[in-house]
mmCIF file of the N, C-alpha and C atoms, coordinates in Angstrom:
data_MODEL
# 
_entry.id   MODEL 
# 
loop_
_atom_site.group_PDB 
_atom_site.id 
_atom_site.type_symbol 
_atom_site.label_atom_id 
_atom_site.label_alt_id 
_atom_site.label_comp_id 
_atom_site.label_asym_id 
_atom_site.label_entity_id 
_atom_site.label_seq_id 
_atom_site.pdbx_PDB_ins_code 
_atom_site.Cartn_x 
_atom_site.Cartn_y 
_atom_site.Cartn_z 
_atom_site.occupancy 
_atom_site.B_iso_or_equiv 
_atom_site.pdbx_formal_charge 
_atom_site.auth_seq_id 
_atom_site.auth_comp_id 
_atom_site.auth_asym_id 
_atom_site.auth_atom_id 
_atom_site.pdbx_PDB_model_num 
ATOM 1   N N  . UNK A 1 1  ? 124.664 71.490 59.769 1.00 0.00 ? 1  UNK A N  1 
ATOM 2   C CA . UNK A 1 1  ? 123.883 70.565 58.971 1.00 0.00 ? 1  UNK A CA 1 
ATOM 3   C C  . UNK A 1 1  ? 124.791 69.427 58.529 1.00 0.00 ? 1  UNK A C  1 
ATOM 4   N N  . UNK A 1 2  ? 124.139 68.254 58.546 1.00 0.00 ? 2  UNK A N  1 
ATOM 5   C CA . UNK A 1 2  ? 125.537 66.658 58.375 1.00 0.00 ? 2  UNK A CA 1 
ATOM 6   C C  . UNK A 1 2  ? 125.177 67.270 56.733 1.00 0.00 ? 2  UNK A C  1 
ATOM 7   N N  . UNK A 1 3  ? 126.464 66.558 56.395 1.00 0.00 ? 3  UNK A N  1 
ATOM 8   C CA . UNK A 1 3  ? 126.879 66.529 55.066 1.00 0.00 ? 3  UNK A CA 1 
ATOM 9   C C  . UNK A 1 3  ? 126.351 65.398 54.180 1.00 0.00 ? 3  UNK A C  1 
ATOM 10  N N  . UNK A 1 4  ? 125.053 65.828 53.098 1.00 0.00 ? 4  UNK A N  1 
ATOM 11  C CA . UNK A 1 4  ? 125.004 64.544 52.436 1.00 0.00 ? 4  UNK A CA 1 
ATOM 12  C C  . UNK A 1 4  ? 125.601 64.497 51.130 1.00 0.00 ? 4  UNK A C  1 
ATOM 13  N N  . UNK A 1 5  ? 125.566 63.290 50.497 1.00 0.00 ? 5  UNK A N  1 
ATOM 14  C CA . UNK A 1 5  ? 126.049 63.910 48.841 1.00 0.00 ? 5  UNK A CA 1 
ATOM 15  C C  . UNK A 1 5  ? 125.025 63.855 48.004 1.00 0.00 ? 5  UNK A C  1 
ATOM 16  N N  . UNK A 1 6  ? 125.252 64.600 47.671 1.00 0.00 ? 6  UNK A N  1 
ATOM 17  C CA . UNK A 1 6  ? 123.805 65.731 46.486 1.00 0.00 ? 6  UNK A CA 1 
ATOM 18  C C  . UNK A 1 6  ? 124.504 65.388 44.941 1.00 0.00 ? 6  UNK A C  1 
ATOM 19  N N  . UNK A 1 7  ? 123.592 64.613 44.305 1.00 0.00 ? 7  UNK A N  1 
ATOM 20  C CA . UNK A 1 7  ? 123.698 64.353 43.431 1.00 0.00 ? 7  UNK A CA 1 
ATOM 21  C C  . UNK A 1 7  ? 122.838 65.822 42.302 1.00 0.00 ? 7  UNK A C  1 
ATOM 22  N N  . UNK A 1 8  ? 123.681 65.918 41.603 1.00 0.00 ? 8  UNK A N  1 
ATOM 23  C CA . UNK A 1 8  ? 122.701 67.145 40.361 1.00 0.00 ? 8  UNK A CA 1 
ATOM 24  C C  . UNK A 1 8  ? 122.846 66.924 38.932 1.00 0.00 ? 8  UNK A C  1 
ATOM 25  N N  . UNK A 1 9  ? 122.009 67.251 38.136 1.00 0.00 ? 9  UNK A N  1 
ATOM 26  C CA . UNK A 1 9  ? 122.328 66.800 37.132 1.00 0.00 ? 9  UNK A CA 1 
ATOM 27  C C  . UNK A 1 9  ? 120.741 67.567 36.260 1.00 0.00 ? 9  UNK A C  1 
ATOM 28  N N  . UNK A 1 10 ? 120.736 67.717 34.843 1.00 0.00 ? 10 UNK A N  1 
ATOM 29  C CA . UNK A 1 10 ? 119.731 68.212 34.259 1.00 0.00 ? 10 UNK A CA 1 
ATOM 30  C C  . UNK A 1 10 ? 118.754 67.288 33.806 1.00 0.00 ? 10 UNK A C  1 
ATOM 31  N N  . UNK A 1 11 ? 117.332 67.613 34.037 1.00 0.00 ? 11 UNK A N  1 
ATOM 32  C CA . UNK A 1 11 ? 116.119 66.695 33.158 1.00 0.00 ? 11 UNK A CA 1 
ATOM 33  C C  . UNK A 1 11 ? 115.834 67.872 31.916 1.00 0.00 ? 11 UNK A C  1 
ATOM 34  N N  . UNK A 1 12 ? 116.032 66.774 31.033 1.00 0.00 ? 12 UNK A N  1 
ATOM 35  C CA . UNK A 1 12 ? 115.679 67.453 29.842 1.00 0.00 ? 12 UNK A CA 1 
ATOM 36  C C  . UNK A 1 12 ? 113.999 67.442 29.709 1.00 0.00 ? 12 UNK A C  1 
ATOM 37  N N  . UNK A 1 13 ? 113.523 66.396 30.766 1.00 0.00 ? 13 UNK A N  1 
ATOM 38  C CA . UNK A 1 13 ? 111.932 66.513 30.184 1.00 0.00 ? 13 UNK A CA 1 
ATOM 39  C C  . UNK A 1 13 ? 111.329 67.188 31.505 1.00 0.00 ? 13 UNK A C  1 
ATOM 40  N N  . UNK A 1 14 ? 111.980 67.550 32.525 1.00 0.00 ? 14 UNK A N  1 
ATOM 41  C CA . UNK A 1 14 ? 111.663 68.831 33.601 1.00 0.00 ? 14 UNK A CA 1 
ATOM 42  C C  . UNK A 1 14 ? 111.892 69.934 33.041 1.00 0.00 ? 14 UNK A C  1 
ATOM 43  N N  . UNK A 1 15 ? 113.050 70.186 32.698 1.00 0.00 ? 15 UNK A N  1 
ATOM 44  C CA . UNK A 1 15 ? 113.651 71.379 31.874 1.00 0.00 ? 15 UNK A CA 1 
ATOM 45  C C  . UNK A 1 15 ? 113.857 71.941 33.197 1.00 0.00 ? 15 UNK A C  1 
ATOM 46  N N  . UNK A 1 16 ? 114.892 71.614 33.888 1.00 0.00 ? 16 UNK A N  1 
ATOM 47  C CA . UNK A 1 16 ? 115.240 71.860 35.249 1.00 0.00 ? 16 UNK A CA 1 
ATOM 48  C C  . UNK A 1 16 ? 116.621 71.025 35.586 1.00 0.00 ? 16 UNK A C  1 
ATOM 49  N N  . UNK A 1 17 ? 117.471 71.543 36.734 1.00 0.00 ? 17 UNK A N  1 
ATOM 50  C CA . UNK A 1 17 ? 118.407 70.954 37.318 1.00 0.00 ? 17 UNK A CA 1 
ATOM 51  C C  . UNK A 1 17 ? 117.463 69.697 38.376 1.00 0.00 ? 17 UNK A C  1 
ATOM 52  N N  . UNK A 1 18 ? 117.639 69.287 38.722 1.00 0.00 ? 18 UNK A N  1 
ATOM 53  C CA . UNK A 1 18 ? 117.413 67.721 39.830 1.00 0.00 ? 18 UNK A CA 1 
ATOM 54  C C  . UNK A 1 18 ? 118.471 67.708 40.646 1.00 0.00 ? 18 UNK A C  1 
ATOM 55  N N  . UNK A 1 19 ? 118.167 67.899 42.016 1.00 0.00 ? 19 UNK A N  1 
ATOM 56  C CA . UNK A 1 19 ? 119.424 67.091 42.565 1.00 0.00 ? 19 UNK A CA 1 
ATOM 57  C C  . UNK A 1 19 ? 118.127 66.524 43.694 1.00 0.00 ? 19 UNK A C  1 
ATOM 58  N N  . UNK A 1 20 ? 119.422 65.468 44.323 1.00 0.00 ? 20 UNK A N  1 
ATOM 59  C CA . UNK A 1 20 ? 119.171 63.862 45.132 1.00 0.00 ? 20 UNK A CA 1 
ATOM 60  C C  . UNK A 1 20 ? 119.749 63.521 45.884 1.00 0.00 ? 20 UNK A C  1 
ATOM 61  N N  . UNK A 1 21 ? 119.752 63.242 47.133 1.00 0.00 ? 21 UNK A N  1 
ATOM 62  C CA . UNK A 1 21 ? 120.079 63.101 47.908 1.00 0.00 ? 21 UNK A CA 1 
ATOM 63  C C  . UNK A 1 21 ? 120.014 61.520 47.893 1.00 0.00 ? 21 UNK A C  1 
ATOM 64  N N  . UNK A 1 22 ? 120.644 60.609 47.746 1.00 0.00 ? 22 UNK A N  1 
ATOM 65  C CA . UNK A 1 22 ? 120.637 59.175 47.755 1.00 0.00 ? 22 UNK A CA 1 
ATOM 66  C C  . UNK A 1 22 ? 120.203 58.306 49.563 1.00 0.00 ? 22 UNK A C  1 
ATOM 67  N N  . UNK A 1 23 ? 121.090 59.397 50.318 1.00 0.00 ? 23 UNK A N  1 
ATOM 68  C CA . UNK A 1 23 ? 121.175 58.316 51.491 1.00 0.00 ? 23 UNK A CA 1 
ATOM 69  C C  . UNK A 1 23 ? 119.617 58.782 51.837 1.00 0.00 ? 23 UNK A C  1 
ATOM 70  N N  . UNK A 1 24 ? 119.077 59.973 51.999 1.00 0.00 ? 24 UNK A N  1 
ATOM 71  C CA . UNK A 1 24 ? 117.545 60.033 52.126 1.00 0.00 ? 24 UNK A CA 1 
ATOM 72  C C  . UNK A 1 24 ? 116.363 59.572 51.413 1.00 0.00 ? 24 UNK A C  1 
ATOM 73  N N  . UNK A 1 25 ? 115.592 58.934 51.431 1.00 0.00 ? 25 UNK A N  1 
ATOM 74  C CA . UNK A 1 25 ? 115.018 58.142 50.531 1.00 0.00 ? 25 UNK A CA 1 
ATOM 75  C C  . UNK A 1 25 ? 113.957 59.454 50.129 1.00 0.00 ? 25 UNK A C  1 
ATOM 76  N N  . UNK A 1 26 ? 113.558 59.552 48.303 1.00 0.00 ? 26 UNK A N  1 
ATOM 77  C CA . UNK A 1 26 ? 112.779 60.688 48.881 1.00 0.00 ? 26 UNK A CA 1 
ATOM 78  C C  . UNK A 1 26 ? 113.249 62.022 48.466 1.00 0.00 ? 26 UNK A C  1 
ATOM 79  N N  . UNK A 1 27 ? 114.665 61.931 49.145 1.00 0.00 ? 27 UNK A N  1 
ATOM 80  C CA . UNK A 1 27 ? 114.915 63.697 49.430 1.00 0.00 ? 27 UNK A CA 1 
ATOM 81  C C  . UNK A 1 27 ? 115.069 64.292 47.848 1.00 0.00 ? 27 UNK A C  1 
ATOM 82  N N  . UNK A 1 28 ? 114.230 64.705 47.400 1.00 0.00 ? 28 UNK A N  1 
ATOM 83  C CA . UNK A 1 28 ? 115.026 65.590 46.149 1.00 0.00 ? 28 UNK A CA 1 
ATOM 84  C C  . UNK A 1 28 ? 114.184 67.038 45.797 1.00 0.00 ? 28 UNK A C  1 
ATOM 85  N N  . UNK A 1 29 ? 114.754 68.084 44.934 1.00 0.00 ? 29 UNK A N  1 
ATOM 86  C CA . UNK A 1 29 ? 114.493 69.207 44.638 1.00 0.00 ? 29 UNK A CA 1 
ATOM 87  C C  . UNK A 1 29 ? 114.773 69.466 43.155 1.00 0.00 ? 29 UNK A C  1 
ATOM 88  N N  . UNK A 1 30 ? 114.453 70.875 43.088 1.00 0.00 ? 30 UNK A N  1 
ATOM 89  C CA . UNK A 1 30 ? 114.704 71.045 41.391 1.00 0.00 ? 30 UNK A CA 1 
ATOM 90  C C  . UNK A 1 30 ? 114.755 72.501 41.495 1.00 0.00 ? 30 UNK A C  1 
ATOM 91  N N  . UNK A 1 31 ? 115.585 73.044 40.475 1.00 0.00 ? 31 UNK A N  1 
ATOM 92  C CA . UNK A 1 31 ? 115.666 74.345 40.440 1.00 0.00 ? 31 UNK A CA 1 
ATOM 93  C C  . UNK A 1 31 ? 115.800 75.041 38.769 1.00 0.00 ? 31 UNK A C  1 
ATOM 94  N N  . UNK A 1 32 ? 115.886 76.070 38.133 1.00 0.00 ? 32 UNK A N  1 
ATOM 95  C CA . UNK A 1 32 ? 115.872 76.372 36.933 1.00 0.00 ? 32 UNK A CA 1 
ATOM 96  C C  . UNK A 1 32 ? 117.692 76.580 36.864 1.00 0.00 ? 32 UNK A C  1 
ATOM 97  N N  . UNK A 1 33 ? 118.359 76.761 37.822 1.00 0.00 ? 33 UNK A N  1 
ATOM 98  C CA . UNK A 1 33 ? 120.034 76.805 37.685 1.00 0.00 ? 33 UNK A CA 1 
ATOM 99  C C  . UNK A 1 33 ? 120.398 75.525 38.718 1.00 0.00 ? 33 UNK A C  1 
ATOM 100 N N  . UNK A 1 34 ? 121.817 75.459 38.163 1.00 0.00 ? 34 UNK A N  1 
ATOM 101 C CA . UNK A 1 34 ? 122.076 74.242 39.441 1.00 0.00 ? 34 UNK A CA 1 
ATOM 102 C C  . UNK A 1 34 ? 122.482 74.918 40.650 1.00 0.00 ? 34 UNK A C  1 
ATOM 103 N N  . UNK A 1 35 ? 122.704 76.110 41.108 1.00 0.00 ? 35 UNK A N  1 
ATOM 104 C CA . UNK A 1 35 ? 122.436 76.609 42.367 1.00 0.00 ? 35 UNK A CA 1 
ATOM 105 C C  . UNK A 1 35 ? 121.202 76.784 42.858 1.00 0.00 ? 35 UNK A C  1 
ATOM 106 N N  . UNK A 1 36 ? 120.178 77.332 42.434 1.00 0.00 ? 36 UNK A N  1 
ATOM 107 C CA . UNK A 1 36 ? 118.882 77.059 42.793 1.00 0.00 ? 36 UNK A CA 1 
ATOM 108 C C  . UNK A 1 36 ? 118.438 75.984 43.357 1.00 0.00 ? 36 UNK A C  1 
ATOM 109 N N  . UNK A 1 37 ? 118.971 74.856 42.489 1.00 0.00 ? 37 UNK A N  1 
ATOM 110 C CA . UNK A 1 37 ? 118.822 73.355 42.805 1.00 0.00 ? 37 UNK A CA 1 
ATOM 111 C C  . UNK A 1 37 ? 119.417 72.897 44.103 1.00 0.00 ? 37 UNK A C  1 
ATOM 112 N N  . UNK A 1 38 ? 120.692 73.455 44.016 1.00 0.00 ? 38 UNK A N  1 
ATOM 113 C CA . UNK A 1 38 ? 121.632 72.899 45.406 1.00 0.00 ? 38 UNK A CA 1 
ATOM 114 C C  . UNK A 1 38 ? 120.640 73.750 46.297 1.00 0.00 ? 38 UNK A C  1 
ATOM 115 N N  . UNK A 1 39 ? 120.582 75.078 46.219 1.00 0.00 ? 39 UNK A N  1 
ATOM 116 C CA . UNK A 1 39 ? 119.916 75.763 47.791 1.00 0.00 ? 39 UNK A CA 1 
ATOM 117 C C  . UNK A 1 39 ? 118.261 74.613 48.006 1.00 0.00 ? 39 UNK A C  1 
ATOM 118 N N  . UNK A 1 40 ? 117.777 74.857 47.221 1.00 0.00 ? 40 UNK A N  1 
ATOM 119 C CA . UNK A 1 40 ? 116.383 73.902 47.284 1.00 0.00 ? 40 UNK A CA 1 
ATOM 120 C C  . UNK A 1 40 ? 116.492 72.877 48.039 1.00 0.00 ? 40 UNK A C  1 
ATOM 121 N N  . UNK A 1 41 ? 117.307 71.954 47.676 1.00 0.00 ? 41 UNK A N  1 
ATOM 122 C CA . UNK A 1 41 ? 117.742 70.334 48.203 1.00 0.00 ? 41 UNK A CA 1 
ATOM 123 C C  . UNK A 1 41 ? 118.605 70.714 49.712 1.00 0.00 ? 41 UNK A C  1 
ATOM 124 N N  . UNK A 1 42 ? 118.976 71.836 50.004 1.00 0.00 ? 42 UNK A N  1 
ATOM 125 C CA . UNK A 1 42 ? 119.588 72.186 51.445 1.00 0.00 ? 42 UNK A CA 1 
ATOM 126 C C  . UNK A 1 42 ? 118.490 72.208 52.090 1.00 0.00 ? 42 UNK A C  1 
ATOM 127 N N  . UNK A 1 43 ? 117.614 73.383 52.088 1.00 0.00 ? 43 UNK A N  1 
ATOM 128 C CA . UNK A 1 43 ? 115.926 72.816 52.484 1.00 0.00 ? 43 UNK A CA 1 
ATOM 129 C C  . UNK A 1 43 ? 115.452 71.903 52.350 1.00 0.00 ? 43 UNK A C  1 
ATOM 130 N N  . UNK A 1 44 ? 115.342 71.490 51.907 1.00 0.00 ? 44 UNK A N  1 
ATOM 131 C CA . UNK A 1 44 ? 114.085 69.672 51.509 1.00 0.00 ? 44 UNK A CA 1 
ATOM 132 C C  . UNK A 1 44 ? 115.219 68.911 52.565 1.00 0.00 ? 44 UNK A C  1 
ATOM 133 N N  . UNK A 1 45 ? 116.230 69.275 52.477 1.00 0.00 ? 45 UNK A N  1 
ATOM 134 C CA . UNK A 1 45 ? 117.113 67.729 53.599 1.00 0.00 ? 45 UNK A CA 1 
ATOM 135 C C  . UNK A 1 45 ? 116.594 68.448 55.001 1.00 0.00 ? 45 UNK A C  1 
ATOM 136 N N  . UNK A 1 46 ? 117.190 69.842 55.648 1.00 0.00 ? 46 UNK A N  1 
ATOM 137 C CA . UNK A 1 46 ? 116.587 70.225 56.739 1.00 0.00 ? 46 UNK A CA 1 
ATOM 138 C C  . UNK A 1 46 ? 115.124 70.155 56.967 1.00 0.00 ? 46 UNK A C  1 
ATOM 139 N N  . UNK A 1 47 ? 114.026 70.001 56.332 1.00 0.00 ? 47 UNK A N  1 
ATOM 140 C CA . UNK A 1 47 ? 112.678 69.276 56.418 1.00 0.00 ? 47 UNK A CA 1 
ATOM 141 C C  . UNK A 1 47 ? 112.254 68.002 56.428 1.00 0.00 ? 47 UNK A C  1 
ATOM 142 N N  . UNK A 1 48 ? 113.514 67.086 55.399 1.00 0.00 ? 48 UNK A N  1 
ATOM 143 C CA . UNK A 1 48 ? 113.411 65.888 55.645 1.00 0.00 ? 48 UNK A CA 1 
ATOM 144 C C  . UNK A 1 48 ? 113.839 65.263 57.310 1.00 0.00 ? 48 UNK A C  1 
ATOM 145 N N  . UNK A 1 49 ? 115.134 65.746 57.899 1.00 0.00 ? 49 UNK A N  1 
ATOM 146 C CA . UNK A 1 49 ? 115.447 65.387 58.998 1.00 0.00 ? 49 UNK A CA 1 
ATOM 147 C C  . UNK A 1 49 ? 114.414 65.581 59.742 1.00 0.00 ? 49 UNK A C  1 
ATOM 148 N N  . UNK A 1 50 ? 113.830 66.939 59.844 1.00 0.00 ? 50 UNK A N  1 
ATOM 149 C CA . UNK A 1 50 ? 112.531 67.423 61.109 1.00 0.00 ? 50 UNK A CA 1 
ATOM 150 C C  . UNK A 1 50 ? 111.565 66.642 60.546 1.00 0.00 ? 50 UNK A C  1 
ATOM 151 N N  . UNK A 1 51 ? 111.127 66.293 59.546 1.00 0.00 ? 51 UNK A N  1 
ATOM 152 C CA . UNK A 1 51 ? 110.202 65.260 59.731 1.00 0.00 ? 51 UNK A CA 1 
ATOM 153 C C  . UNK A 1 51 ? 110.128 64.117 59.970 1.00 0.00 ? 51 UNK A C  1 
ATOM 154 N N  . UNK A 1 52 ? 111.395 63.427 59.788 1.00 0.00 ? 52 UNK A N  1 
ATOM 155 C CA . UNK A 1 52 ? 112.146 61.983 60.249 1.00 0.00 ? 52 UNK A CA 1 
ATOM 156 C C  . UNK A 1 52 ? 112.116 62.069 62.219 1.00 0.00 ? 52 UNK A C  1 
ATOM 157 N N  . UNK A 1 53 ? 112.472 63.425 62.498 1.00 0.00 ? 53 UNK A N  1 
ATOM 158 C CA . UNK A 1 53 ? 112.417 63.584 63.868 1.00 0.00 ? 53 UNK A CA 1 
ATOM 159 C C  . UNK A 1 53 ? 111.083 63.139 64.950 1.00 0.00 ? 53 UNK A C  1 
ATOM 160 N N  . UNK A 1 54 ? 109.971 63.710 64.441 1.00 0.00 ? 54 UNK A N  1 
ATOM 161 C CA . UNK A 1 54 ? 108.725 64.298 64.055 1.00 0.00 ? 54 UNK A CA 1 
ATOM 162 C C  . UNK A 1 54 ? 107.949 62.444 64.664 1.00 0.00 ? 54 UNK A C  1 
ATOM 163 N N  . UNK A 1 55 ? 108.224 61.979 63.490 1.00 0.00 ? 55 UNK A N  1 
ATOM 164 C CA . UNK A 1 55 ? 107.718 60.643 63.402 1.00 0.00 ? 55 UNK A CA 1 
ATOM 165 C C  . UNK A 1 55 ? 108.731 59.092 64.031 1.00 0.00 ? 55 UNK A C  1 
ATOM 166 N N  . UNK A 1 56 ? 109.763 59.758 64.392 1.00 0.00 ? 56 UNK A N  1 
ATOM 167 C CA . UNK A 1 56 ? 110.472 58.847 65.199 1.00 0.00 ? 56 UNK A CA 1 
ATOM 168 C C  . UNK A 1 56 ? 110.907 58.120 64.237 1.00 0.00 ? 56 UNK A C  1 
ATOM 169 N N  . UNK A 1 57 ? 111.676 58.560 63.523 1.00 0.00 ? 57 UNK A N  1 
ATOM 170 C CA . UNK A 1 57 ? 112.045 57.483 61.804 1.00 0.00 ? 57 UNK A CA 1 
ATOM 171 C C  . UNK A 1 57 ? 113.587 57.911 61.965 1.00 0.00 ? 57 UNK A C  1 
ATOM 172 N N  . UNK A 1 58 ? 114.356 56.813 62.148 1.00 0.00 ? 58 UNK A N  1 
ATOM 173 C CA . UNK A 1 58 ? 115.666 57.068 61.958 1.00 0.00 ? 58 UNK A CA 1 
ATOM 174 C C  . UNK A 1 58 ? 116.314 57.432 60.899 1.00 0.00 ? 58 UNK A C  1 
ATOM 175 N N  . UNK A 1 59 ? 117.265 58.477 61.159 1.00 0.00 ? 59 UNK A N  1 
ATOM 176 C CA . UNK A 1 59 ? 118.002 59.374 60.525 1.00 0.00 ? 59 UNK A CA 1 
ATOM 177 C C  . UNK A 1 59 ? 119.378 58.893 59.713 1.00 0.00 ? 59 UNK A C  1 
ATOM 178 N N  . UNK A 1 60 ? 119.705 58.740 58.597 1.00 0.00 ? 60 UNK A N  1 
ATOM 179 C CA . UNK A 1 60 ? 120.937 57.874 58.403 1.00 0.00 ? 60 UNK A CA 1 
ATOM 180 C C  . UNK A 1 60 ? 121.995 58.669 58.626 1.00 0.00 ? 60 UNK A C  1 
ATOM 181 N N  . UNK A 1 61 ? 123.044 58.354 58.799 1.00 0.00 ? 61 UNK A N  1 
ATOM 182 C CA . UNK A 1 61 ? 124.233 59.243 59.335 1.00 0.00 ? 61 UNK A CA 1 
ATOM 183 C C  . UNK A 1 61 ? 125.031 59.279 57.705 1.00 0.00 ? 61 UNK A C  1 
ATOM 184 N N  . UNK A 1 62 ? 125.494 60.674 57.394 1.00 0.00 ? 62 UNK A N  1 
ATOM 185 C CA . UNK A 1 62 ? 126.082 60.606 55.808 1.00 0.00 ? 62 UNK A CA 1 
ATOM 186 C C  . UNK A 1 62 ? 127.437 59.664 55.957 1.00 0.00 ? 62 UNK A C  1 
ATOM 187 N N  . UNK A 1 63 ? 127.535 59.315 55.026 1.00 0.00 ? 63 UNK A N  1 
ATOM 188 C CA . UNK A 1 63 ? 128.601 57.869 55.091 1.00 0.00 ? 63 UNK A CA 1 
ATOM 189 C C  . UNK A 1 63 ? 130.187 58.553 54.834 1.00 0.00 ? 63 UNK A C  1 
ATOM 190 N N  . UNK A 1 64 ? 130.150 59.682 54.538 1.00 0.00 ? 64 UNK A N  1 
ATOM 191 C CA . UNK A 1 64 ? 131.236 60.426 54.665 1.00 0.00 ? 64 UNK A CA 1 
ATOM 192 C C  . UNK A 1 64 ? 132.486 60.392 53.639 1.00 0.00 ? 64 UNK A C  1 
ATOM 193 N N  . UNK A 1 65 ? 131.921 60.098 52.749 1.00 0.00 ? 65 UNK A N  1 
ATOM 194 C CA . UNK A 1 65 ? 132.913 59.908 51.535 1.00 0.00 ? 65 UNK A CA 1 
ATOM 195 C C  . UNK A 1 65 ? 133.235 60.801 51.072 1.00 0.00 ? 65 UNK A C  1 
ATOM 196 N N  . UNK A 1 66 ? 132.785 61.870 51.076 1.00 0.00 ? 66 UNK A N  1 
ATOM 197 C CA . UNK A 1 66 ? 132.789 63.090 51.049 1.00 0.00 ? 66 UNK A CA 1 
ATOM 198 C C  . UNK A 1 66 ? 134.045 63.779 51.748 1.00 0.00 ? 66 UNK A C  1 
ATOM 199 N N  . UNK A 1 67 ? 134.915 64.677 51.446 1.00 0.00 ? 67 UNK A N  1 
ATOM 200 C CA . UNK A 1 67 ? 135.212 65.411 52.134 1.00 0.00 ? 67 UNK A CA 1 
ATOM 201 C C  . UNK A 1 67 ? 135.605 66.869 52.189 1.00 0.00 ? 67 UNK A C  1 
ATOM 202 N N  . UNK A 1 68 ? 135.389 67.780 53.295 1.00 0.00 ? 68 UNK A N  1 
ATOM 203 C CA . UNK A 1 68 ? 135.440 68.994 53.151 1.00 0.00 ? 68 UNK A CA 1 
ATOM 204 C C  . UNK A 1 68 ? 136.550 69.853 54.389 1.00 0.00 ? 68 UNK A C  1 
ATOM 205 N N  . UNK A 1 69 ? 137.062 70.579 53.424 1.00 0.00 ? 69 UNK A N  1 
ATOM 206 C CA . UNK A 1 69 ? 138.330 71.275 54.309 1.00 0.00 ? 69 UNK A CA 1 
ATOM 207 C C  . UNK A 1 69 ? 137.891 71.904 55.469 1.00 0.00 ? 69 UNK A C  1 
# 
């Protein structure tokens, strides 16, 4: 799965974690822990891509600022 950066953070008026996916327009999830949240938003991006696929809607490539060992 490409690597995006997942933004997380708490809504106090969800009463939930949020995370966001910035480079996907769209992509976000919510969970009652911020792991919940991260696994959620791992799904919603693998659904976002297959549906970007789906409809012939280009895919942004993660910009890679990110990095992982």
């Amino acid at each position: 799965m490409p690597r995006y950066e997942i933004i997380i953070y708490w809504s106090q008026a969800d009463e939930a974690f949020i995370a966001e996916v910035p480079e996907l327009p769209g992509c976000a999830a919510d969970g009652k822990t911020y792991k919940e949240a991260l696994a959620n938003v791992e799904v919603i991006i693998q659904e976002w891509i297959e549906t970007a696929k789906e409809l012939g809607r280009p895919i942004p490539a993660p910009r890679g600022r990110l990095a992982f060992a």
